[in-house]
NUKOL-974267 format. One record per residue: x, y, z of N, C-alpha, C in turn. Coordinates in steps of 0.05 Angstrom, whole numbers, plus 5000, padded with zeros to 4 digits. Example, Ala and Ser with C-alpha at 12.3 -4.5 7.8 and 13.67 -1.06 7.14 Angstrom:
2
526448865156524649105156526449345156;525749555142527349795143525850015157;
END
This chain:
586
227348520984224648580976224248880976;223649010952222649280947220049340965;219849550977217449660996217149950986;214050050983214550250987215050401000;215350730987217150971003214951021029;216051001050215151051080215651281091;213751441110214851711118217151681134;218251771157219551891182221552071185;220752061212220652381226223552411228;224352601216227552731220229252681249;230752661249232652681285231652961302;232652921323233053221337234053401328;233353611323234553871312235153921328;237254151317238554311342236854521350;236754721380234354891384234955041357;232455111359231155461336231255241312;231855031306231054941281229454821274;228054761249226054641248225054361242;222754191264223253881262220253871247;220353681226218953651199219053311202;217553301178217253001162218753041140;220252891128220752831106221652581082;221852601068221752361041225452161042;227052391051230052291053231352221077;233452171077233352061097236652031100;238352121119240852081124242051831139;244251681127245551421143247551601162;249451731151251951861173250251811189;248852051200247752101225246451881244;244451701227243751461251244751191257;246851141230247751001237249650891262;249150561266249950531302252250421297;252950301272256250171279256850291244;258750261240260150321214260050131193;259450161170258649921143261550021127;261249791105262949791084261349831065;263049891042261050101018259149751006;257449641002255949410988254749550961;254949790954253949910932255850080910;255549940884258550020861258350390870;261750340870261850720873261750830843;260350720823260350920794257150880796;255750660796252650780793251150710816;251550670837250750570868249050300866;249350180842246749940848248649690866;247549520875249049310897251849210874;254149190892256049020875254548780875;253648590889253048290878251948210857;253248150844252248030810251448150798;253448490800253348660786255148730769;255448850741257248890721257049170709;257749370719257849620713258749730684;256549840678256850000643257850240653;259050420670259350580676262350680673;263450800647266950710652267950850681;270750780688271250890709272851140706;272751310680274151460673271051720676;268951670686267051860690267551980714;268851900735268551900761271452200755;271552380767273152590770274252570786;277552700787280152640809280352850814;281752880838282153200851284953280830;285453550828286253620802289053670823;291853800814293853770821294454010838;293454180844292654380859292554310884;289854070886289553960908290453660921;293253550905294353400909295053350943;294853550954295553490987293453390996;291653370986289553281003288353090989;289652900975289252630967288552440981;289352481007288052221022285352211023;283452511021281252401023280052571000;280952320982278952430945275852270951;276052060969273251990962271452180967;271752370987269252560993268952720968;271252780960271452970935269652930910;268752580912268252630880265752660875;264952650842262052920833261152690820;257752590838257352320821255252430794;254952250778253752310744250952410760;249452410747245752500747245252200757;245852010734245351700732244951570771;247151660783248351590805246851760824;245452000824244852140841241751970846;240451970821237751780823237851590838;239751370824239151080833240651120871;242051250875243151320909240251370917;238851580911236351710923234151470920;233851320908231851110910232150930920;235350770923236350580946235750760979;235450970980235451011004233351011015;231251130993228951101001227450801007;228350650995228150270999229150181021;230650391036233050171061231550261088;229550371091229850551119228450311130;227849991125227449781142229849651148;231849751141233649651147234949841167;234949981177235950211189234350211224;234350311244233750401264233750681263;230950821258231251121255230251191295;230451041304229151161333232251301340;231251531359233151721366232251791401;235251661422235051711441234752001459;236952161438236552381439233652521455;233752701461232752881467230053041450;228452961443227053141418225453491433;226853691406226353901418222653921421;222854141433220154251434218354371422;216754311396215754371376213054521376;212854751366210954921371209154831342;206655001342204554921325206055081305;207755321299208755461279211755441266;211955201283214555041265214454861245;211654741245211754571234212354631200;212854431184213254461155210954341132;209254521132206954441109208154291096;209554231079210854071058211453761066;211353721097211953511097209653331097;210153081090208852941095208652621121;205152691142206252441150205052161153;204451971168202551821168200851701143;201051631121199351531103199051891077;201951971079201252131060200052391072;198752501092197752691108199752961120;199153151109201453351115201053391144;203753401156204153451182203053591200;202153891180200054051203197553971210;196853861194194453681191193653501204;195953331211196153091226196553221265;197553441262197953551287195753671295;194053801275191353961288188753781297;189053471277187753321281188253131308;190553071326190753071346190753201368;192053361364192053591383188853651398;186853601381184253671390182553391405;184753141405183752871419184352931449;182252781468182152891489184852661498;185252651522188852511531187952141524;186452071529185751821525185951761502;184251911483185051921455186851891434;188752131450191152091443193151911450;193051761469194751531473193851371456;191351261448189651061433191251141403;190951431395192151401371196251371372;196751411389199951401387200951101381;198650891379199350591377197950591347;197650761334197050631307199050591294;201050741285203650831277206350921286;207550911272210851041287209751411288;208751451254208251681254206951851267;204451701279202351801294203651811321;205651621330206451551362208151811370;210651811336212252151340210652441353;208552431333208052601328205652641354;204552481374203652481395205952551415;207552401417210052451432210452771429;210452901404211753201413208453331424;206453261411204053381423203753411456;204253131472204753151503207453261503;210053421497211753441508211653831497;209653991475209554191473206454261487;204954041505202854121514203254321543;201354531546201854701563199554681578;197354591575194354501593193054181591;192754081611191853871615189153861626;187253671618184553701632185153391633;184853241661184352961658181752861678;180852641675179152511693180152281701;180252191720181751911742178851801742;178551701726176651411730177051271760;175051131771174551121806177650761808;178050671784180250411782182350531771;182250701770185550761757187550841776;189950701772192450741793194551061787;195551021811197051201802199851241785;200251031774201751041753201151071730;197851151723196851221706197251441697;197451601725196451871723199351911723;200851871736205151881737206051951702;204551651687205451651665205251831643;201951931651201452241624202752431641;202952471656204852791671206752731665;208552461668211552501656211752621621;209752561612209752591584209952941569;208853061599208553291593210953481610;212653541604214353621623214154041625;212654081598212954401598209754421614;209054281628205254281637205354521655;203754711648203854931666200355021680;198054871669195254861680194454541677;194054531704193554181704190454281720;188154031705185154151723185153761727;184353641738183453431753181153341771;180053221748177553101758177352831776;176852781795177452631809174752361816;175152061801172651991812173451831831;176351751841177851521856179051781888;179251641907180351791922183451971921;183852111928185752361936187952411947;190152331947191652301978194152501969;196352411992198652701991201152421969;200052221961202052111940201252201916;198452291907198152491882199352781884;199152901914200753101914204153121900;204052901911207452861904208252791877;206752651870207052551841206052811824;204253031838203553211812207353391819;207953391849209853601847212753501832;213053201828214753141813214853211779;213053121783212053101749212153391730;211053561745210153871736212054071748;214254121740215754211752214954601747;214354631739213554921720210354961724;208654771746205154781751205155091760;204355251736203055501758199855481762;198055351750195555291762194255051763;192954931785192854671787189354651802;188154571800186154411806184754141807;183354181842182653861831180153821845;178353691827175253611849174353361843;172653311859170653081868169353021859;168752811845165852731829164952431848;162052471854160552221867161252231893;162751951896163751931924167151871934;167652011909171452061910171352181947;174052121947174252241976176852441974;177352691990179552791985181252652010;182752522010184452502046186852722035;187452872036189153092030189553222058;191353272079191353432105192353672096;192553832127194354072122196654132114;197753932129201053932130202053832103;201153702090201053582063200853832044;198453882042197354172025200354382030;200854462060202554632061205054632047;206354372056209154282032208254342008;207054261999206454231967206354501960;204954781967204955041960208055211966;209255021987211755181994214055061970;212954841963214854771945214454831916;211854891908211954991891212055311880;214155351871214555621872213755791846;213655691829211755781803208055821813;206755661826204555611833203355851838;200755971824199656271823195756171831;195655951829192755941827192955561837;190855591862190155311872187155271877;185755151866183655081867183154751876;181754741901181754491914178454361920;177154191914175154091936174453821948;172953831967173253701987175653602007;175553852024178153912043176753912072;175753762066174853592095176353452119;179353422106181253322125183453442122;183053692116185354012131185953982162;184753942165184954062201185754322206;187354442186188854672193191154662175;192054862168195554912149196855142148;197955222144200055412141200855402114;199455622093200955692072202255952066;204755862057207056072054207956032025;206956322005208156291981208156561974;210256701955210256931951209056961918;209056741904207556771883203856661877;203456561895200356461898198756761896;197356761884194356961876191956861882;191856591873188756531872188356301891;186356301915186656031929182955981929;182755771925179555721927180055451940;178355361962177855141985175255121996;174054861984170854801986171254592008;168554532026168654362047170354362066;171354622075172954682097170954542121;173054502142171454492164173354302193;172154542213173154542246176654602234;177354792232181154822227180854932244;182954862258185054942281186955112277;188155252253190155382253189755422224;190155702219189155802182192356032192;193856062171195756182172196556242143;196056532128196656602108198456752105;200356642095202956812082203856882057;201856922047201456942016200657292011;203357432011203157742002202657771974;201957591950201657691928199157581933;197757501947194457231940192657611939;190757511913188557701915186757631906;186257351907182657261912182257071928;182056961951180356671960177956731962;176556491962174656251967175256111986;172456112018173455922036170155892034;169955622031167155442029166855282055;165455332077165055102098162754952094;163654732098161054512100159654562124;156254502120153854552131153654322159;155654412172156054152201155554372226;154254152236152954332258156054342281;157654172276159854222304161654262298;161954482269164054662261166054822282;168554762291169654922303170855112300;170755152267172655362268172755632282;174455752287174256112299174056252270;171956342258173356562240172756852251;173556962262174057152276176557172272;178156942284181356962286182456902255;180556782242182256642207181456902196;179857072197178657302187181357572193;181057522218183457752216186457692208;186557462206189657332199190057432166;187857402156187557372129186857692118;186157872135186458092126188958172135;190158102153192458282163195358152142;195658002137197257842122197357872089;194857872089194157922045192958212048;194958362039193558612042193258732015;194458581998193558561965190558481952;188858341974186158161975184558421948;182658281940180758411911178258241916;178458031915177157841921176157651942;174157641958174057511980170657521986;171157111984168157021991168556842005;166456872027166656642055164356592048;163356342056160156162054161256012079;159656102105159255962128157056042144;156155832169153655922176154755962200;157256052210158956122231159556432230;158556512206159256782199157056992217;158957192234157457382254158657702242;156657782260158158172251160458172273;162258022280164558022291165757982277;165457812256167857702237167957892211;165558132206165158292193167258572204;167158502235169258862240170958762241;172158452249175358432235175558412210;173858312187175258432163175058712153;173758912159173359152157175859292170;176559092196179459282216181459242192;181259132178184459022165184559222139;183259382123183059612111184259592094;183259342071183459242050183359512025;184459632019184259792009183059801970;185159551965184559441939181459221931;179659251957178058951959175659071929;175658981915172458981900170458791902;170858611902168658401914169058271946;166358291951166158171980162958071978;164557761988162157541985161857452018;159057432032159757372065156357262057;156856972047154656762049153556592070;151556592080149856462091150756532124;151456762126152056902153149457002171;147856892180144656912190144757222213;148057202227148257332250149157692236;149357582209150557862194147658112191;147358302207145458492193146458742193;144359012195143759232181146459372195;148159292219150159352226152959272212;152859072205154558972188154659052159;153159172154153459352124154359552128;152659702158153859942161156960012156;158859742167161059722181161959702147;161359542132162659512106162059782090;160259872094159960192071162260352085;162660362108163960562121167560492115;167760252100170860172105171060142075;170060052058169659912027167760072015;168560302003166660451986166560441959;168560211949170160171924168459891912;166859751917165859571922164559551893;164859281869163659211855161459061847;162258801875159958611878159658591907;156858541919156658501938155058261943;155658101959154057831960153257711995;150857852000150357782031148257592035;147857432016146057172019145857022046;143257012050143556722066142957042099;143257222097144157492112141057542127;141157722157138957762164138458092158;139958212134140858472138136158572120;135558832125133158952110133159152100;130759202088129959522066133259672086;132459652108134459952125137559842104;138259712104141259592101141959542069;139759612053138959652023139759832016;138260122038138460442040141160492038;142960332061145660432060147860372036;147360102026148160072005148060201986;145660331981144760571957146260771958;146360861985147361091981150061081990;151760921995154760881993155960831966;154460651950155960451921154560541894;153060861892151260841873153160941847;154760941849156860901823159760711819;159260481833160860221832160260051829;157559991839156659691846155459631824;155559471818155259271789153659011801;152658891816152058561820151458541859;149958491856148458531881146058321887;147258041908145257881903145657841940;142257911946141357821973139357601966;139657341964138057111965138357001990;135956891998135856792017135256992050;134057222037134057472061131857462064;129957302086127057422098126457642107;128457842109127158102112127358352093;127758262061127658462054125858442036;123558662031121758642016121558731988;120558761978120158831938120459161947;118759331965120359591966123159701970;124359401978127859511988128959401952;127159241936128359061914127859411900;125659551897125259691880126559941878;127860021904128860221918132260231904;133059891905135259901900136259881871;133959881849133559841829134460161819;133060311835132560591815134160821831;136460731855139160811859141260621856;141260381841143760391829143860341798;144860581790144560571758146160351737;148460301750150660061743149959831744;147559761764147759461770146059311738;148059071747147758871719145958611735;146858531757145958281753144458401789;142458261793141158181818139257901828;140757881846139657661864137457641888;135257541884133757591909131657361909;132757171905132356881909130756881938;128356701946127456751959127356971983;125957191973126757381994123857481993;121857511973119057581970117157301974;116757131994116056881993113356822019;111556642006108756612026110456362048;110356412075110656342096109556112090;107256042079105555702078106055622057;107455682041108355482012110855402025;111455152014113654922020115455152001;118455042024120255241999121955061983;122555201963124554931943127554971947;127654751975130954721976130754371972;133054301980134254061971134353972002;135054072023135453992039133954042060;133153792072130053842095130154002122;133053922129133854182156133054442148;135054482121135554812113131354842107;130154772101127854812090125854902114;126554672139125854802165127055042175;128855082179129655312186128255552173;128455512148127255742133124655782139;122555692141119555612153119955762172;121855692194121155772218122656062225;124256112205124456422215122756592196;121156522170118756682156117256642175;115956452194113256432209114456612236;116356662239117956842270117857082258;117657162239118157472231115957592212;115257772220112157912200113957932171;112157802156112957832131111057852105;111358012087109158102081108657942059;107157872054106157682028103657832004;104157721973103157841953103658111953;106457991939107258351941107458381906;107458691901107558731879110858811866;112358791855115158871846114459011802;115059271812115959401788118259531784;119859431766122159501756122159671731;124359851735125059981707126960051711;129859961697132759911699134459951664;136260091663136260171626138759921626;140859851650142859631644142859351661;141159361665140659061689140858841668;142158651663141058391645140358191664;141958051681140157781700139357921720;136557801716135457921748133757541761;134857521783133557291786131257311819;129557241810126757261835126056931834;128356741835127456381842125256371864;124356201873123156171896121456371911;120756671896119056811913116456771909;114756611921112556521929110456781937;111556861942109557041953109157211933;110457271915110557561893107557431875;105457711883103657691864104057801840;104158091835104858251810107858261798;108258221778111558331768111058471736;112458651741112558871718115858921711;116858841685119358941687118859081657;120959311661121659431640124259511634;126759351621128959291623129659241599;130059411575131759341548133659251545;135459151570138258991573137758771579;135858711592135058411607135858151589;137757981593137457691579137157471591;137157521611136557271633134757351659;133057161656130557151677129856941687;129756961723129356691736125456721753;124156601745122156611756121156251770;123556121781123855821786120855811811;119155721812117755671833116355851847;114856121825114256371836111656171823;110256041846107255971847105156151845;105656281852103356551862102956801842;104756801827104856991803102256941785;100757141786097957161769099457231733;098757101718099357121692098457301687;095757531686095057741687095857951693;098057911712099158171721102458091720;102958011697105057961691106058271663;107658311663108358481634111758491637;112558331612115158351615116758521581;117458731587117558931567120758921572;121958631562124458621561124558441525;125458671510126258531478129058401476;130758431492133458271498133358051507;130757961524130557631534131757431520;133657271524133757011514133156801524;133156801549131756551563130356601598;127956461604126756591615126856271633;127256271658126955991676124555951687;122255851680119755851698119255581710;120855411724121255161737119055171759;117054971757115354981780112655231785;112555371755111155531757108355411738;106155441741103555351744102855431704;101655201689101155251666100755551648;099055601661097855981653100656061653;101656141682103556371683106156231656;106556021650107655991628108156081602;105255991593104156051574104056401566;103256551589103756851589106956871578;108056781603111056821585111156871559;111356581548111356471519110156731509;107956801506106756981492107957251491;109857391511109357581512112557601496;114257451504116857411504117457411468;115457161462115557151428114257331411;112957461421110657591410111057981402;112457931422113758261425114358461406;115458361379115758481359113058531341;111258281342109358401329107258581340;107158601369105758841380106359071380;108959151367110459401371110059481355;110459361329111559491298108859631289;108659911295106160121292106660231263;109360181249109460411232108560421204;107160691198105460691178106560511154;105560341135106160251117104660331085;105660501072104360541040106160371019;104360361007105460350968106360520959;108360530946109960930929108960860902;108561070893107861120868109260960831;110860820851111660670823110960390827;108960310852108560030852110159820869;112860040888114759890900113759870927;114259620942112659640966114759790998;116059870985117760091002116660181024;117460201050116260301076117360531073;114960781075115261021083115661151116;118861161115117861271140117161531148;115661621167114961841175116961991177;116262231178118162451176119062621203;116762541227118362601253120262471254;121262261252122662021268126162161251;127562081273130162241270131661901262;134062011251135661811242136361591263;136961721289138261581306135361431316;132661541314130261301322130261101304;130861151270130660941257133860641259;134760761268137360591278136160451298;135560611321134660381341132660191334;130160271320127860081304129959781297;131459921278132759671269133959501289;136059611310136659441321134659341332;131759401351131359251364129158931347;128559081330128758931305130458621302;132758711302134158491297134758351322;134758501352134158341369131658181374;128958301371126758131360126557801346;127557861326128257691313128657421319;130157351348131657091372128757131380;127256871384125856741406127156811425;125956781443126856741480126256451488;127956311501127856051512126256041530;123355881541123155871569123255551572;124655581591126255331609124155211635;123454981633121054891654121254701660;123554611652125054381666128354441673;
END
């Protein structure tokens, strides 16, 4: 039975060559046992109840020259035109008769090997068929590797030239699920993992089998996944992996403690730490962690002692943010002793015991400093001062949220000595002692109450800004801020989440860069001001004289003070005009 012509995919090439689709199709090569010729050698149609018009005097002999090598004339001979067709169309009819699967090895196929010309799947050129998979997320792509041979090939090299994986573990799926796409991928060099099923050191093992070449790996928690992952576990797995430059982990709630030793690790981030007994860093190339402790009141850890381990050991560090409420100005002069020379960011979150001494100690050691992040901190205006005048040509990003003692004069102070800064944070820090504050959590919300009602704090305060490169500036939760005035031509982001108390009246926001403005929990009016001032801005500006010229064209004359470089800026801000500003109220 005649079928039509079907695609498939060529054999393994040898490396550097190129693997395609194509229309022909070779027997030498796949065939599994050896045939006898079933097709006339003058015009190839089947001998069976066949009678060849073809004389046999067409067929050409090796000439007498090459008489020694008569034994093998069959390769020698030169078939008609007639013969070359009907060969090429029998072959194209047989490939159901054939086994084109190849145990072989298939090489590794890049997106710029492929061969436009070929065709695969239903007629669809190969690149085509590759770009159109290639963009299915992993589920996807398994789903399509069962439509076709063509589609299954051509999936098959997609997992075996893939170099990043994003998956999600559904909360029923086993681990031979997850075994089976990592084996698929053998060159996988960024694996991220979403986790909705629990965690253990047999996924460790299965990622360290599978990924032999993982230099970055992540994995987190969604709902109520659990990590059971220990130390001793975590530790193997980083010592064994020796490509491994970047680990991102969360919910590490059952560390207890570990010992990591790697000379190629850089990046380590670890959320939900908590009570370790033993932190031991041997990682001379690492130059960023993240150590996240969970909010447990019978945290044991020492960081005092993990603090100096970790400066004295990574002395490459750039990066380094702690979030704990264990954090004291002891744990501030051991990392200051360790004389991080390379550090640019330093993050020391929700440290209550950290103040105006503990900055001191950091200006005096870290003058290099890009970002600084002392949230959650009891540091004031005084500890603002020192900042100013240590970082006023480095610091870029500077967020004290969560600081009851620093007021809108230390916010304004720091505004107009540091000329660099882009982004600022001061999330509840201007806030009325009798407004409920907006946390999530009813402990943390007490606490906060009760050290605003323990400490004079000044309420309805006024904050004026004028900043030429600030873009986020966020004031969430300050309750207490009566007046705000900004004047900020960089500004694109603005948080005003739960500023109750803000009189719409004494509002003026003379930022034309706004794109979106957060007013969550803020009272109808002060809204509505927004809205107005935010959208409106261009038509309150545009002063400039407008005539008719003398031929009837409605041409804007501009004045003749205004210098070229003012009429440039007109335009641009013009065309920044132009974008609404978002305000966000939910």
């Amino acid at each position: 039975m005649h079928r039509p012509n079907q695609p498939h995919i060529s054999p393994a090439t040898p490396a550097g060559s190129t693997a395609s689709f194509s229309s022909s199709f070779d027997f030498n090569k796949l065939s599994k046992r050896p045939r006898g010729s079933y097709n006339c050698g003058r015009c190839g149609l089947p001998k069976k109840g066949h009678s060849c018009h073809i004389p046999s005097t067409a067929i050409t002999t090796p000439t007498s020259a090459d008489s020694s090598a008569s034994a093998s004339t069959s390769s020698s001979r030169q078939l008609p035109p007639s013969r070359q067709q009907y060969s090429h169309l029998r072959r194209a009819l047989s490939f159901d008769d054939i086994d084109i699967r190849c145990d072989s090895p298939e090489p590794e196929i890049d997106e710029s090997e492929l061969d436009l010309l070929g065709s695969g799947s239903g007629r669809l050129p190969v690149s085509c068929m590759w770009e159109v998979l290639r963009r299915l997320p992993p589920a996807g792509l398994l789903a399509a590797a069962r439509v076709c041979k063509g589609w299954r090939d051509t999936a098959k090299r997609l997992w075996r030239a893939a170099e990043e994986l994003r998956l999600k573990v559904p909360p029923r799926a086993q681990l031979a699920f997850v075994g089976s796409v990592l084996q698929k991928c053998p060159g996988l060099v960024r694996l991220s993992l979403s986790m909705e099923s629990d965690v253990d050191a047999t996924m460790l093992a299965c990622i360290a089998f599978s990924c032999p070449n993982l230099e970055f790996m992540e994995i987190s928690t969604v709902d109520s996944a659990v990590n059971r992952i220990t130390g001793d576990e975590l530790s193997r797995f980083v010592a064994d992996k020796r490509c491994l430059t970047s680990l991102k982990m969360e919910g590490c709630s059952n560390l207890g403690g570990f010992v990591l030793c790697s000379s190629s690790l850089s990046t380590l981030w670890l959320s939900d730490l908590c009570s370790l007994s033993k932190t031991v860093f041997n990682c001379p190339s690492l130059k960023e962690v993240s150590l996240g402790f969970s909010h447990q009141e019978n945290d044991s850890t020492d960081l005092v002692s993990m603090v100096d381990a970790l400066g004295r050991s990574c002395t490459r560090l750039q990066n380094i943010h702690i979030a704990s409420a264990r954090l004291s100005h002891a744990a501030v002069l051991a990392l200051t002793a360790a004389n991080l020379r390379g550090l640019r960011m330093l993050s020391l979150v929700l440290g209550a015991e950290i103040t105006d001494a503990s900055v001191a100690a950091i200006a005096s050691s870290y003058s290099k400093l890009e970002l600084l992040d002392l949230s959650g901190s009891s540091i004031s205006d005084s500890g603002i001062g020192m900042i100013c005048n240590v970082f006023p040509g480095t610091l870029s990003k500077l967020l004290l949220a969560l600081c009851p003692n620093i007021t809108s004069s230390g916010i304004q102070f720091a505004m107009a000595q540091l000329p660099l800064l882009e982004l600022m944070d001061c999330g509840m820090t201007i806030c009325d002692p009798g407004s409920e504050c907006p946390s999530s959590d009813g402990s943390e919300n007490g606490e906060l109450q009760t050290t605003f009602k323990n400490k004079l704090h000044l309420i309805y305060q006024k904050l004026i800004i004028k900043h030429r490169r600030l873009k986020k500036l966020s004031l969430w939760g300050c309750s207490g801020l009566d007046a705000l005035c900004l004047n900020c031509p960089e500004l694109n982001d603005l948080n005003l989440n739960s500023c109750k108390n803000l009189h719409p009246e004494r509002l003026l926001l003379q930022c034309p860069s706004l794109e979106s403005v957060h007013a969550s929990g803020c009272h109808k009016l002060l809204i509505g001001a927004i809205r107005s001032q935010v959208n409106n801005l261009g038509a309150m500006e545009n002063h400039f004289p407008i005539k008719r010229l003398a031929d009837g064209s409605k041409r804007v004359r501009v004045p003749h003070f205004l210098s070229q470089h003012s009429v440039e800026d007109d335009k641009k801000r013009r065309r920044i005009r132009a974008r609404d500003c978002n305000v966000v109220v939910e």
